[in-house]
Backbone and ligand atoms as CSV (ligand in chain L), in Angstrom:
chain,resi,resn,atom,element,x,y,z
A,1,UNK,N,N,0.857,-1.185,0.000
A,1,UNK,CA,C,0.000,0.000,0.000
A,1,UNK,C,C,0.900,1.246,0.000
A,2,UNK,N,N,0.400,2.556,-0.859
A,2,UNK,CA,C,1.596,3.113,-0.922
A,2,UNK,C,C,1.331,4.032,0.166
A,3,UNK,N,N,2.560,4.899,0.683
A,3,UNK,CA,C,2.292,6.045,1.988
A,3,UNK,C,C,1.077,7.193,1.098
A,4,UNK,N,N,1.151,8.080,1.783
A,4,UNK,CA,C,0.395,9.163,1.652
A,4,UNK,C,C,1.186,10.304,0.802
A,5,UNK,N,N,2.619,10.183,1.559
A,5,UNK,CA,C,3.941,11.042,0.654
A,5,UNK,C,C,3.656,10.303,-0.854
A,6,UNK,N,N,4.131,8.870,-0.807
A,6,UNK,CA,C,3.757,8.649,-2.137
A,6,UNK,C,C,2.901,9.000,-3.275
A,7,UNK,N,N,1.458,8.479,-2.398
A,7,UNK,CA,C,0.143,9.311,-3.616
A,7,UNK,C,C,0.323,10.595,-3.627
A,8,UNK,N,N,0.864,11.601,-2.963
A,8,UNK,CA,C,1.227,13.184,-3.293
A,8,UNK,C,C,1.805,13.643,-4.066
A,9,UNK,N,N,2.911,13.143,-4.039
A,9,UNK,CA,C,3.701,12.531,-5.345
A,9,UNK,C,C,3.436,12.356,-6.709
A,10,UNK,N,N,2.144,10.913,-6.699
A,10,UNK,CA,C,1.670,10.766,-7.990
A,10,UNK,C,C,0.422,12.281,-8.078
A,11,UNK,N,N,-0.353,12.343,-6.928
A,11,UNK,CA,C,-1.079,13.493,-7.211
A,11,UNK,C,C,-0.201,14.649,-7.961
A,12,UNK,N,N,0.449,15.082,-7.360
A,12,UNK,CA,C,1.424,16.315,-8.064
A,12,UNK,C,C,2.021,16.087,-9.160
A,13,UNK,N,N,2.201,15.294,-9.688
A,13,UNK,CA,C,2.790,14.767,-10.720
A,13,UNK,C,C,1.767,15.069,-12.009
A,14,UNK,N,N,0.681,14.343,-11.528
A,14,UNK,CA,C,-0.651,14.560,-12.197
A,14,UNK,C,C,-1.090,16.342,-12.709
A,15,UNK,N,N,-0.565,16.404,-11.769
A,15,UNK,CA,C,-1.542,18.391,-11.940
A,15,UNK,C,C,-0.109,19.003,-12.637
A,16,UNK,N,N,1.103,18.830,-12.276
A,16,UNK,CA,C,2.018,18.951,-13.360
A,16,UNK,C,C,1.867,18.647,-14.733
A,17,UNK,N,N,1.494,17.417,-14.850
A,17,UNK,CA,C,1.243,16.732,-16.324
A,17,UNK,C,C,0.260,17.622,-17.144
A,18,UNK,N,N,-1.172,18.177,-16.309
A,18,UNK,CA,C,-1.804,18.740,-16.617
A,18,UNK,C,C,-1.826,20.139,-16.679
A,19,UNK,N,N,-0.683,21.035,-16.790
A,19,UNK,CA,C,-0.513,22.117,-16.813
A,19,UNK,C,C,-1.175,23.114,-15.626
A,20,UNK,N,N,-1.184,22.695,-14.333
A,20,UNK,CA,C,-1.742,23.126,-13.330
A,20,UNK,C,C,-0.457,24.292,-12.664
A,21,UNK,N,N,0.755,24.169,-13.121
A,21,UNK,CA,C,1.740,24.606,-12.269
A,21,UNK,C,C,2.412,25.461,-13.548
A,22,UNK,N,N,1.927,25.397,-14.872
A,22,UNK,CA,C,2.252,26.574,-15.730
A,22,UNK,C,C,2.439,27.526,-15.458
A,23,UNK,N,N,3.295,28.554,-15.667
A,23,UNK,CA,C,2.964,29.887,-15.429
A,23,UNK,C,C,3.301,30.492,-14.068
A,24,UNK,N,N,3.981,29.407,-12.882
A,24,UNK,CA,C,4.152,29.405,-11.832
A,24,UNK,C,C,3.243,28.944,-10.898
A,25,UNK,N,N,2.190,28.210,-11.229
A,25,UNK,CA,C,1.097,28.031,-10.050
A,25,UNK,C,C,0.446,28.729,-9.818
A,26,UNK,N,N,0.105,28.499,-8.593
A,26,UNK,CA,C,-1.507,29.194,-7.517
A,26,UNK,C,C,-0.620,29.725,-6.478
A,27,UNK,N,N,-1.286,30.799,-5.799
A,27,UNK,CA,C,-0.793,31.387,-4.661
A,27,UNK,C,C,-0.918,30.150,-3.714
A,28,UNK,N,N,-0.632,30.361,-2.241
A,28,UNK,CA,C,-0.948,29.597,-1.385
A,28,UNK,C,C,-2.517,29.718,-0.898
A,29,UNK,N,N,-2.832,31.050,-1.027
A,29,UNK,CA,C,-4.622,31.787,-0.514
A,29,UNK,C,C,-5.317,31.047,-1.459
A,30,UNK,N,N,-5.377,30.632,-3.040
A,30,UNK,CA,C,-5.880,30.019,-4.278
A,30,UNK,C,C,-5.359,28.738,-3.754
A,31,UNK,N,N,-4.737,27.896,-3.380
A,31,UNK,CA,C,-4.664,26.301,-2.782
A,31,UNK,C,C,-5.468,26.072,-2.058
A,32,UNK,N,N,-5.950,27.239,-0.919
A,32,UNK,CA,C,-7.253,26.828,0.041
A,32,UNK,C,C,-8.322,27.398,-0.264
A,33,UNK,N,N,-8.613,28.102,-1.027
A,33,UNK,CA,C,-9.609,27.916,-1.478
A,33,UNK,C,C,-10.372,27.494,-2.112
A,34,UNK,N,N,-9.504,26.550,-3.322
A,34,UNK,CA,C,-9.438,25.050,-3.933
A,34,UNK,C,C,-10.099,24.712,-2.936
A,35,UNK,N,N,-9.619,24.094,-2.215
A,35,UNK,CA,C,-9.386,22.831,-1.219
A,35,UNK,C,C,-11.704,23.290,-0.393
A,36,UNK,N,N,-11.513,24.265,-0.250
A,36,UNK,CA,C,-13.070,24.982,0.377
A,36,UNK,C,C,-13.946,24.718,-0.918
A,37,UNK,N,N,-13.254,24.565,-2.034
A,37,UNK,CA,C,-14.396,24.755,-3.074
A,37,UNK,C,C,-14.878,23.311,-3.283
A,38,UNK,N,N,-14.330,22.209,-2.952
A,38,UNK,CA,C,-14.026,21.157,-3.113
A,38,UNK,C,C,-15.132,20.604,-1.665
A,39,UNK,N,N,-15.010,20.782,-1.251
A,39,UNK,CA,C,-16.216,20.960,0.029
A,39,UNK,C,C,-17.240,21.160,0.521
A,40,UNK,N,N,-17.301,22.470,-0.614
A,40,UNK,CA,C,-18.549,23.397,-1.030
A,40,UNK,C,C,-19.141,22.257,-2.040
A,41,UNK,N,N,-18.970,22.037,-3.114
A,41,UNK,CA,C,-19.226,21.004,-4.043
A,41,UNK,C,C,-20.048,19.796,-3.404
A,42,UNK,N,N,-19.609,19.024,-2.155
A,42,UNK,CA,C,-20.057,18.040,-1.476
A,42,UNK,C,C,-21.185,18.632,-0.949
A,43,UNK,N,N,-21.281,19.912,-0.098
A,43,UNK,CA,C,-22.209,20.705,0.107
A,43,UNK,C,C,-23.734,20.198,-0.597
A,44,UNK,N,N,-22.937,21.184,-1.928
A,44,UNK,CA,C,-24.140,21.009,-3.015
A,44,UNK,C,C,-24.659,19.885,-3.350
A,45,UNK,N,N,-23.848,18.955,-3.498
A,45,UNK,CA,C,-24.761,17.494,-3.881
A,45,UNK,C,C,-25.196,17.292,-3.025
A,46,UNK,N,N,-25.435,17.595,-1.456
A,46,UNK,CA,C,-25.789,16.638,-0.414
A,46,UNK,C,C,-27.223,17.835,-0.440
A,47,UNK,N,N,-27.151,19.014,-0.575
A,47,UNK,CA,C,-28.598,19.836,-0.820
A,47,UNK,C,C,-29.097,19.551,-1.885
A,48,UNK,N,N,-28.621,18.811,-2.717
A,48,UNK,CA,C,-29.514,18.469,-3.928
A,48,UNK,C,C,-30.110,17.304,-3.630
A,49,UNK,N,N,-30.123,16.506,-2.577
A,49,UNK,CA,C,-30.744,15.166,-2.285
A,49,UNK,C,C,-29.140,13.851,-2.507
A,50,UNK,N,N,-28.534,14.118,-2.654
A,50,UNK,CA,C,-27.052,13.213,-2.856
A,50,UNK,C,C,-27.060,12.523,-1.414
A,51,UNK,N,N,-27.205,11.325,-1.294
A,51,UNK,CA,C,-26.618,9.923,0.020
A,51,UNK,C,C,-25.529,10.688,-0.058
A,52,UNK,N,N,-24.616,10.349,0.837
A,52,UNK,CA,C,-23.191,10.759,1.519
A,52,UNK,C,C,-22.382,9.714,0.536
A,53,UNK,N,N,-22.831,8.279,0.752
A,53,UNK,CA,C,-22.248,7.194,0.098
A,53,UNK,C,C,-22.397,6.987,-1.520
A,54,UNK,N,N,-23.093,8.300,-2.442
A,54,UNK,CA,C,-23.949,8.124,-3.419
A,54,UNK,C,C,-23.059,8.182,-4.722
A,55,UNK,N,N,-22.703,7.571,-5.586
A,55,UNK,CA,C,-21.861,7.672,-6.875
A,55,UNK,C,C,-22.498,7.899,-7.982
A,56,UNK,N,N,-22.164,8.538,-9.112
A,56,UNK,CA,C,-22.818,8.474,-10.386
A,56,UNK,C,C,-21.614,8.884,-11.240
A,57,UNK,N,N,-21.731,8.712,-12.564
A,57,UNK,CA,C,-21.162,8.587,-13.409
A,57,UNK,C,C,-21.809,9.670,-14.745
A,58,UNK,N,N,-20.630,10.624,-15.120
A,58,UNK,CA,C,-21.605,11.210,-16.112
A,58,UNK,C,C,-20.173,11.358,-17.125
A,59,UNK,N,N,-20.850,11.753,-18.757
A,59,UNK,CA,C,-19.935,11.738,-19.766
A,59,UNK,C,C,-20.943,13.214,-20.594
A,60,UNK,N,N,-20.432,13.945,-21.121
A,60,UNK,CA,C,-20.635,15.127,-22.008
A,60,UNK,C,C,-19.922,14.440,-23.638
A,61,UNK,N,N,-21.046,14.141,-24.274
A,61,UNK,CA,C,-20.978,13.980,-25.657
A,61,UNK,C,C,-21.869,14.710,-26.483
A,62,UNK,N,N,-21.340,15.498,-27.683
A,62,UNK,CA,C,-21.875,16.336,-28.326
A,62,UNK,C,C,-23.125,17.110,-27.795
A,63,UNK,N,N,-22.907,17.851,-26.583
A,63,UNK,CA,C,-23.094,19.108,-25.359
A,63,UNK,C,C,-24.724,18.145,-24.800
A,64,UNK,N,N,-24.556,17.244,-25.338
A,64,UNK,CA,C,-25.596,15.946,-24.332
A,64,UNK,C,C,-24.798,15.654,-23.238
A,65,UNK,N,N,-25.712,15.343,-21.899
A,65,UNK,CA,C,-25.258,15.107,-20.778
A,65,UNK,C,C,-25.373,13.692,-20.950
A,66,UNK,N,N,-24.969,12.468,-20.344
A,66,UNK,CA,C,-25.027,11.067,-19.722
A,66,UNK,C,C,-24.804,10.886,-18.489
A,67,UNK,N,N,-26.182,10.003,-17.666
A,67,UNK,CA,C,-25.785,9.911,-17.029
A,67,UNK,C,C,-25.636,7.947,-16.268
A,68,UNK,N,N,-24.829,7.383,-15.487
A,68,UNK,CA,C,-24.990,6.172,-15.562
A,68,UNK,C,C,-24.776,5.907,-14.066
A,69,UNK,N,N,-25.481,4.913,-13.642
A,69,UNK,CA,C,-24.735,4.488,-11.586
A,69,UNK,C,C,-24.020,3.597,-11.903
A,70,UNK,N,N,-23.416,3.048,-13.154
A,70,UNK,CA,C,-22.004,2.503,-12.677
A,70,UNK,C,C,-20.970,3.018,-13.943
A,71,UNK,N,N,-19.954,2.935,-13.178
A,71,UNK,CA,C,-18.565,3.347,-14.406
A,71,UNK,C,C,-18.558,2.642,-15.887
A,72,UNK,N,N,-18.688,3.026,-16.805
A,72,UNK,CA,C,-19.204,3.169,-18.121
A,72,UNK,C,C,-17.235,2.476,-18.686
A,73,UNK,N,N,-16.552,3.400,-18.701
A,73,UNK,CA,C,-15.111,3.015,-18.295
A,73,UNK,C,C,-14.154,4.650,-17.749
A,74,UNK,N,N,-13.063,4.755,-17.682
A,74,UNK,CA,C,-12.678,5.546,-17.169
A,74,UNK,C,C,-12.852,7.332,-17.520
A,75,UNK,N,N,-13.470,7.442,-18.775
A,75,UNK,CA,C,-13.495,8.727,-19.534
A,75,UNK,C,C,-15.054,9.314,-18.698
A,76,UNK,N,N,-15.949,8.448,-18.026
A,76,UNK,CA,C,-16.939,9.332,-17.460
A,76,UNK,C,C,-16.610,9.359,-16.022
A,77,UNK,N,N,-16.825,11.241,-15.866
A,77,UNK,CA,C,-16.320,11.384,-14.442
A,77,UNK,C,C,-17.514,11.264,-12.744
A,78,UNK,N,N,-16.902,10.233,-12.364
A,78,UNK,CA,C,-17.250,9.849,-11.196
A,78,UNK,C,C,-17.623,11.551,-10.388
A,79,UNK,N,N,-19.329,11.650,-9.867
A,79,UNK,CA,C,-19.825,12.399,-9.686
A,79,UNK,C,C,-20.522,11.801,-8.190
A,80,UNK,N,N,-20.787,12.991,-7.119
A,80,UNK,CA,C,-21.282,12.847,-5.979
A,80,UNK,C,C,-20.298,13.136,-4.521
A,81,UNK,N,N,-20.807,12.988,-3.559
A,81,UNK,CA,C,-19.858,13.265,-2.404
A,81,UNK,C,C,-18.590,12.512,-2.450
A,82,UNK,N,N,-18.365,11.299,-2.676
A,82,UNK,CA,C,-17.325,10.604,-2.125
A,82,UNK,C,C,-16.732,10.969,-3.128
A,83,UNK,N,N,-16.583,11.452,-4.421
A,83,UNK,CA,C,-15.561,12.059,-5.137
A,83,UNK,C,C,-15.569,13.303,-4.853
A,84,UNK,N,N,-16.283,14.212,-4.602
A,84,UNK,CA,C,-15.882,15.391,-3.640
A,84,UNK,C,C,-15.014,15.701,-2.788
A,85,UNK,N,N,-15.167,14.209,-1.797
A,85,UNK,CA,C,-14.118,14.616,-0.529
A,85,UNK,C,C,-12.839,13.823,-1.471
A,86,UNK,N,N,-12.864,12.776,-2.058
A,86,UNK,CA,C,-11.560,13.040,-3.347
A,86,UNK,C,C,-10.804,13.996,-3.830
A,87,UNK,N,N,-11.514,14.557,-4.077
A,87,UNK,CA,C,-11.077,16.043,-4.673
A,87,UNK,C,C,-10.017,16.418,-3.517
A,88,UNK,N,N,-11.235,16.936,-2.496
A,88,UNK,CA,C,-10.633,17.705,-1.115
A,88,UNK,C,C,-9.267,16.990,-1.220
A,89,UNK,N,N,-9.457,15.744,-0.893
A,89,UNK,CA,C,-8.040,14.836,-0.347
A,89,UNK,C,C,-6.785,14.906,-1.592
A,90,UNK,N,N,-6.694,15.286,-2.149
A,90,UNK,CA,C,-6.360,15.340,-3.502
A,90,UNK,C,C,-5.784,16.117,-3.834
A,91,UNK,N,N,-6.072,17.765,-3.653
A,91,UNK,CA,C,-5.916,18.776,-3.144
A,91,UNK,C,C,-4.765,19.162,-2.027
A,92,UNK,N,N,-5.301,18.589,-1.001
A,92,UNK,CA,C,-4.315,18.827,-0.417
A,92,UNK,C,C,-3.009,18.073,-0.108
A,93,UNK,N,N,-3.034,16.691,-1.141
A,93,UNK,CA,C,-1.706,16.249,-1.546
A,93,UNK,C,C,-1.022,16.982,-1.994
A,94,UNK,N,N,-1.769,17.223,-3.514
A,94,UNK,CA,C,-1.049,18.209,-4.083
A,94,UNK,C,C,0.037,19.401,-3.387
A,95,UNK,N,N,-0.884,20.072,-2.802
A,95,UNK,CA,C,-0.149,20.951,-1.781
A,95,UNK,C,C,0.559,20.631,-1.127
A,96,UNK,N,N,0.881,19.176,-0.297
A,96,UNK,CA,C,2.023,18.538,-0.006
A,96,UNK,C,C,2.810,18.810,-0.431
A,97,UNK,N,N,2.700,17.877,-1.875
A,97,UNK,CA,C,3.830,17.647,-2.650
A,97,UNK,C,C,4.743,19.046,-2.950
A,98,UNK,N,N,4.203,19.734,-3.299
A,98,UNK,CA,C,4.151,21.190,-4.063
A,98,UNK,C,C,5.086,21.866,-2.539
A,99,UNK,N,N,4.800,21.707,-1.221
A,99,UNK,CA,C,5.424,22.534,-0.236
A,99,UNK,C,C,6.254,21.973,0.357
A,100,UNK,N,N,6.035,20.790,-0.192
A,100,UNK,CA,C,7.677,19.551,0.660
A,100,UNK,C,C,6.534,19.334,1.716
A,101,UNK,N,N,5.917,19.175,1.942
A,101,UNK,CA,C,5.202,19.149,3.402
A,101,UNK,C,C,5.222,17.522,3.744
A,102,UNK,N,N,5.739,16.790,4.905
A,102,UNK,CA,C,5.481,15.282,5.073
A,102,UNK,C,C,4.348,15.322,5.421
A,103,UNK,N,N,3.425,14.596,4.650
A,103,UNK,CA,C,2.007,14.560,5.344
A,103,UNK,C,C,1.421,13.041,5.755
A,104,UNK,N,N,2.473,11.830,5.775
A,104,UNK,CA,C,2.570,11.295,6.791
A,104,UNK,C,C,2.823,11.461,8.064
A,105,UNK,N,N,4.012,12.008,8.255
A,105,UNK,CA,C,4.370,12.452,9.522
A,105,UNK,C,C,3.232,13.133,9.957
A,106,UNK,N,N,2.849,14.292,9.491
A,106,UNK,CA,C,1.672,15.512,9.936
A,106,UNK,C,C,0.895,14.542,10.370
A,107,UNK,N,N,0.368,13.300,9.889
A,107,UNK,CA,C,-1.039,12.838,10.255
A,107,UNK,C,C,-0.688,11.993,11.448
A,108,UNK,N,N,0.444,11.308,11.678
A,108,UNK,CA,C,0.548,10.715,12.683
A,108,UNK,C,C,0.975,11.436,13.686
A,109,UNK,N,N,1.304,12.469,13.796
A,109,UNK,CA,C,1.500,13.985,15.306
A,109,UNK,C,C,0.278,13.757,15.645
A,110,UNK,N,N,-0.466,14.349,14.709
A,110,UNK,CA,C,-1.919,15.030,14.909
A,110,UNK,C,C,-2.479,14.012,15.453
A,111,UNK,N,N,-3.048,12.542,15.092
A,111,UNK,CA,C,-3.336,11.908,15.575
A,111,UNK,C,C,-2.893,11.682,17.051
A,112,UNK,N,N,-1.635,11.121,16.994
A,112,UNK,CA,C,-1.088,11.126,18.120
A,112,UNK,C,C,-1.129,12.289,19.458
A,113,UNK,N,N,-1.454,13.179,19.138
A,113,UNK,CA,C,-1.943,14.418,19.859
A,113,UNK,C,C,-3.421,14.837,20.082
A,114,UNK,N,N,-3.882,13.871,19.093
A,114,UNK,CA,C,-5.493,13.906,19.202
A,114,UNK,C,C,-5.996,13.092,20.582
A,115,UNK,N,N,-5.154,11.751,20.304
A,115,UNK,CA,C,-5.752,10.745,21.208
A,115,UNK,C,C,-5.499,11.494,22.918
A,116,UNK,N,N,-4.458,12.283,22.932
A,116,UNK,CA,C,-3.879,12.988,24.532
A,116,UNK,C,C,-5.098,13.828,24.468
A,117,UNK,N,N,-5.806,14.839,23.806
A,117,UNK,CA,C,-6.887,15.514,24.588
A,117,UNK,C,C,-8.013,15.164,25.191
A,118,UNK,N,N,-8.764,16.204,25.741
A,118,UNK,CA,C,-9.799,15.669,26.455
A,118,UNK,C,C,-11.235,15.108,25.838
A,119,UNK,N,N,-12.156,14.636,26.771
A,119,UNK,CA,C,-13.412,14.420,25.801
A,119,UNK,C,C,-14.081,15.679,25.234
A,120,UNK,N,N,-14.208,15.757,23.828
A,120,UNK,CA,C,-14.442,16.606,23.307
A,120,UNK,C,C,-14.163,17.988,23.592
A,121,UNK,N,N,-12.837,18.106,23.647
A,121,UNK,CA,C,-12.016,19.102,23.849
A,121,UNK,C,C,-12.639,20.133,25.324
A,122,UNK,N,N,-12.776,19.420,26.219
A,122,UNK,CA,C,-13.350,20.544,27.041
A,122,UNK,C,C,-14.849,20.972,27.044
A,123,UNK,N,N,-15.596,20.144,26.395
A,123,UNK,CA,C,-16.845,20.654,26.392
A,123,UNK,C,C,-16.960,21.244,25.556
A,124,UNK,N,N,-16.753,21.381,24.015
A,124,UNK,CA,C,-17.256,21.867,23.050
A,124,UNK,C,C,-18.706,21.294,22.231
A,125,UNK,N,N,-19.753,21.856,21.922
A,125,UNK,CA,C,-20.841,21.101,21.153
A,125,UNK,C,C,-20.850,20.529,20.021
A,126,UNK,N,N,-20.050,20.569,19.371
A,126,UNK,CA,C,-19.973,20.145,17.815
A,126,UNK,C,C,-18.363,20.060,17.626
L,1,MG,MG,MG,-14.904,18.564,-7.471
C-alpha cells in the first residue's frame, strides 16, 4: 500500500502533467480555497438530495449530458460526495507535494496528539 507522501507525489505529478503549475502556479490563498471549493461542491450534492455514500457517473458527448450508476469506463467522471471529498483529499496532496510538506508524519502527530486531549475538547458542542 503506498504512503500518503507517495500518492502526493503521484497526485502532483498529475496536476504537473496537466498544466496546473504553468505559469508558476496558484498562490498559497488560491490552494485553500481550492481545497473549500471542493467541500462546497459536497455541500451542493448533499442539498440536492445526494446519500453521503452516493456515486454516479456522467460523460458530455456532443453538449448531451449522460448519465450512468455505474462506471461506463474511465473517460466518465465519477460524480457525488465521495468524489468530492476526493477532490478535497487530492488537493491537499497536491499541496504537499508542491510545499515539501510530510504529510505522513503531519497525520501521525496530529493523531497522536489527538488521542492525549480531552473528551471533546473541554466541552465543546460540535
Ligand atoms: Mg470537485
Amino acid at each position: 500500500m503506498p504512503t500518503m507522501n507517495e500518492l502526493s507525489a503521484q497526485v502532483h505529478q498529475t496536476a504537473l502533467d496537466k498544466g496546473w503549475y504553468d505559469g508558476g502556479g496558484r498562490t498559497f490563498g488560491e490552494v485553500i480555497a481550492l481545497m473549500h471549493s471542493e467541500l462546497s461542491e459536497a455541500l451542493e450534492d448533499y442539498r440536492n438530495g445526494a446519500a453521503p455514500e452516493s456515486t454516479w457517473y456522467e460523460k458530455k458527448t456532443d453538449g448531451e449530458r449522460h448519465i450512468s450508476r455505474e462506471p461506463v469506463d474511465e473517460t466518465w467522471k465519477p460524480c457525488g460526495i465521495p468524489s468530492e471529498l476526493a477532490d478535497v483529499v487530492i488537493r491537499v496532496m497536491d499541496a504537499c507535494a508542491y510545499y515539501g510538506i510530510d504529510l505522513d508524519r503531519a497525520i501521525q502527530e496530529k493523531m497522536a496528539y489527538n488521542a492525549t486531549r480531552p473528551h471533546r475538547h473541554g466541552g465543546k458542542t460540535i
